[in-house]
C-alpha positions as a printed Julia matrix, in Angstrom:
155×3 Matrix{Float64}:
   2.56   -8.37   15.46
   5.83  -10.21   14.32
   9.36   -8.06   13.84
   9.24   -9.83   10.12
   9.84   -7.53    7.31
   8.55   -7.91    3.77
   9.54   -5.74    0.94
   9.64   -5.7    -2.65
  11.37   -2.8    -5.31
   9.9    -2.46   -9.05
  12.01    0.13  -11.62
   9.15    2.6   -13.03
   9.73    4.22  -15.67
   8.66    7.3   -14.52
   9.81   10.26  -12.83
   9.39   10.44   -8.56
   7.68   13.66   -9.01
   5.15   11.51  -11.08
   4.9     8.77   -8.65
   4.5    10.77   -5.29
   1.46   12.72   -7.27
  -0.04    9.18   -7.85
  -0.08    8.98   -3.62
  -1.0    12.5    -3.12
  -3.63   13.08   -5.81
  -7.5    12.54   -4.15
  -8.63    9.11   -6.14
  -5.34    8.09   -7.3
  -4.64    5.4    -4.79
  -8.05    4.13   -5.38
  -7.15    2.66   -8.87
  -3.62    1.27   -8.72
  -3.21    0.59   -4.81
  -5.46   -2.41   -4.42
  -3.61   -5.88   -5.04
  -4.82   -7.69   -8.62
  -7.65   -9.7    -6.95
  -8.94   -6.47   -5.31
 -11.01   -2.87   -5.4
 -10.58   -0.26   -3.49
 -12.73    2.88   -1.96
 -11.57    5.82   -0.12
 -13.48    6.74    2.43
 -11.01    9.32    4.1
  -7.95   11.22    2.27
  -6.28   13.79    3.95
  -2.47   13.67    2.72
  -0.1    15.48    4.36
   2.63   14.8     7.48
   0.45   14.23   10.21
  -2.71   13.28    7.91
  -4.52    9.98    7.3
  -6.14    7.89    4.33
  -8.5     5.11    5.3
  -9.62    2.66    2.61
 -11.92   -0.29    1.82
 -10.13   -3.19    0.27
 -12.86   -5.32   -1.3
 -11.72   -9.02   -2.76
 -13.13   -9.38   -6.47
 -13.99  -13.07   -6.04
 -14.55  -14.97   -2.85
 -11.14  -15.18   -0.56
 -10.48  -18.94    0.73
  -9.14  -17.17    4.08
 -12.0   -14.53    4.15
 -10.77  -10.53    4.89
  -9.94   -9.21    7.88
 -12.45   -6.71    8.68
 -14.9    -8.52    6.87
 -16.09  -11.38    5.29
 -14.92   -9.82    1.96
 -13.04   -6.72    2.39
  -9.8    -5.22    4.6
 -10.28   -1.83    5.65
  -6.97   -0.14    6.89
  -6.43    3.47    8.66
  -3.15    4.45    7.25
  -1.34    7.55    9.15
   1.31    9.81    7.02
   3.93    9.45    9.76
   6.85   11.14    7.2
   6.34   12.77    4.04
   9.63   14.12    1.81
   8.02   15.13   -1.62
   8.95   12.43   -4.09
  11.22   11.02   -2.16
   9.81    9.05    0.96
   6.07    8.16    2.03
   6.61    6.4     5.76
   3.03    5.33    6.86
   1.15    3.19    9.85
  -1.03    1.28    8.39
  -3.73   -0.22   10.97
  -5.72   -3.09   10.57
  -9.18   -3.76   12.15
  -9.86   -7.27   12.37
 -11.32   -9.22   15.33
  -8.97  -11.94   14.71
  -5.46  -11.23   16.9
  -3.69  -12.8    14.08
  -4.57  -10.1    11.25
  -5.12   -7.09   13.47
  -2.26   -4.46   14.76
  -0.12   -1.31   13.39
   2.33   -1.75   10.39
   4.92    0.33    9.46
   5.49    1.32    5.63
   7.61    3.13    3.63
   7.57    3.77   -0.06
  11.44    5.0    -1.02
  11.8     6.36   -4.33
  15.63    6.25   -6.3
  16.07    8.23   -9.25
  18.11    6.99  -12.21
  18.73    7.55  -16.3
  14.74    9.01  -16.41
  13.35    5.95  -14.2
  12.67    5.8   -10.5
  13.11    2.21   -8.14
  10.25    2.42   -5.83
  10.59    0.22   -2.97
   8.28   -0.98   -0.3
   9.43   -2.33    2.87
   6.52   -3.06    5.42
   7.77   -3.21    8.74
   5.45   -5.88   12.01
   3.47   -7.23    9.46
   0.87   -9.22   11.29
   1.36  -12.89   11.52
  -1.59  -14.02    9.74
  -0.89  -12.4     6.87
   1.0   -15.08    5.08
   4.72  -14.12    3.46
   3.77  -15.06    0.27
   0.3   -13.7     0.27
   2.12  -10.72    0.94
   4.82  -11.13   -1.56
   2.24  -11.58   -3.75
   0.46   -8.65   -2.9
   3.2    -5.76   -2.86
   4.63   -6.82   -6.11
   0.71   -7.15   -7.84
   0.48   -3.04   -6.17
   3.71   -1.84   -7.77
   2.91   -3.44  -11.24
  -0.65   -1.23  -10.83
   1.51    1.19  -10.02
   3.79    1.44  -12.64
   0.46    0.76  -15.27
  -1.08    3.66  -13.92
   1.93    6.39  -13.86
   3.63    5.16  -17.2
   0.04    5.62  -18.78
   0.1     9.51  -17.82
């Protein structure tokens, strides 16, 4: 694991009340979560401080760098670490992967501003693991919070 921090903000226009329910709702996360070129499928959901998620990130085409727990798919064990209703989500998120490079314990929070009937969600995720490449990453957060905002602005 690096000290590097990544992070990206999107303004939703929706309430934080709205988007913590998208995070604590069983099969929410599924359908906005996942980055553009993936699916996802929880396996485990148990949200609350102190509780865990653990999902299957599956790529929807072949990946030229191949997953990290598989040849297709991520699969993370995420721990609720802090939890302050539609505020704050502060998570570890632990990947499996045989490969040094991908595997290891990031730290994530989800921070959620309210303003003039929108909300700025930010990510910041905290030892990202050096093989996952900044951009890749960039990439990655920013594709989530534009699911994101799809999915809550639809309700």
């Amino acid at each position: 694991m690096t000290a590097r921090i990544d992070s990206a903000s999107r303004l939703i226009s929706a309430s934080p009340e709205t988007i913590y329910r998208a995070f604590s709702e069983p099969g929410s996360m599924e359908r906005w979560l996942p980055p553009g070129n993936m699916t996802g499928k929880m396996l485990h959901f148990d949200f609350r401080e102190g509780g865990s998620y653990r999902m299957r990130l599956t790529y929807t085409e072949p990946y030229q760098g191949g997953g990290k727990t598989s040849e297709d798919s991520d699969e993370v064990e995420v721990q609720l670490t802090k939890l302050e209703e539609s505020r704050l989500i502060e998570q570890a998120v632990v990947f499996e992967s045989e490969d040094p490079l991908f595997s290891g314990t990031m730290q994530m929070s989800w921070m959620f501003q309210p303003g003039n009937g929108q909300t700025l969600v930010t990510i910041q995720a905290r030892n990202v693991p050096e093989g996952i490449r900044p951009e890749d990453h960039d990439a990655g957060l920013n594709s989530t919070l534009e699911k994101l905002a799809e999915f809550v602005e639809s309700e």
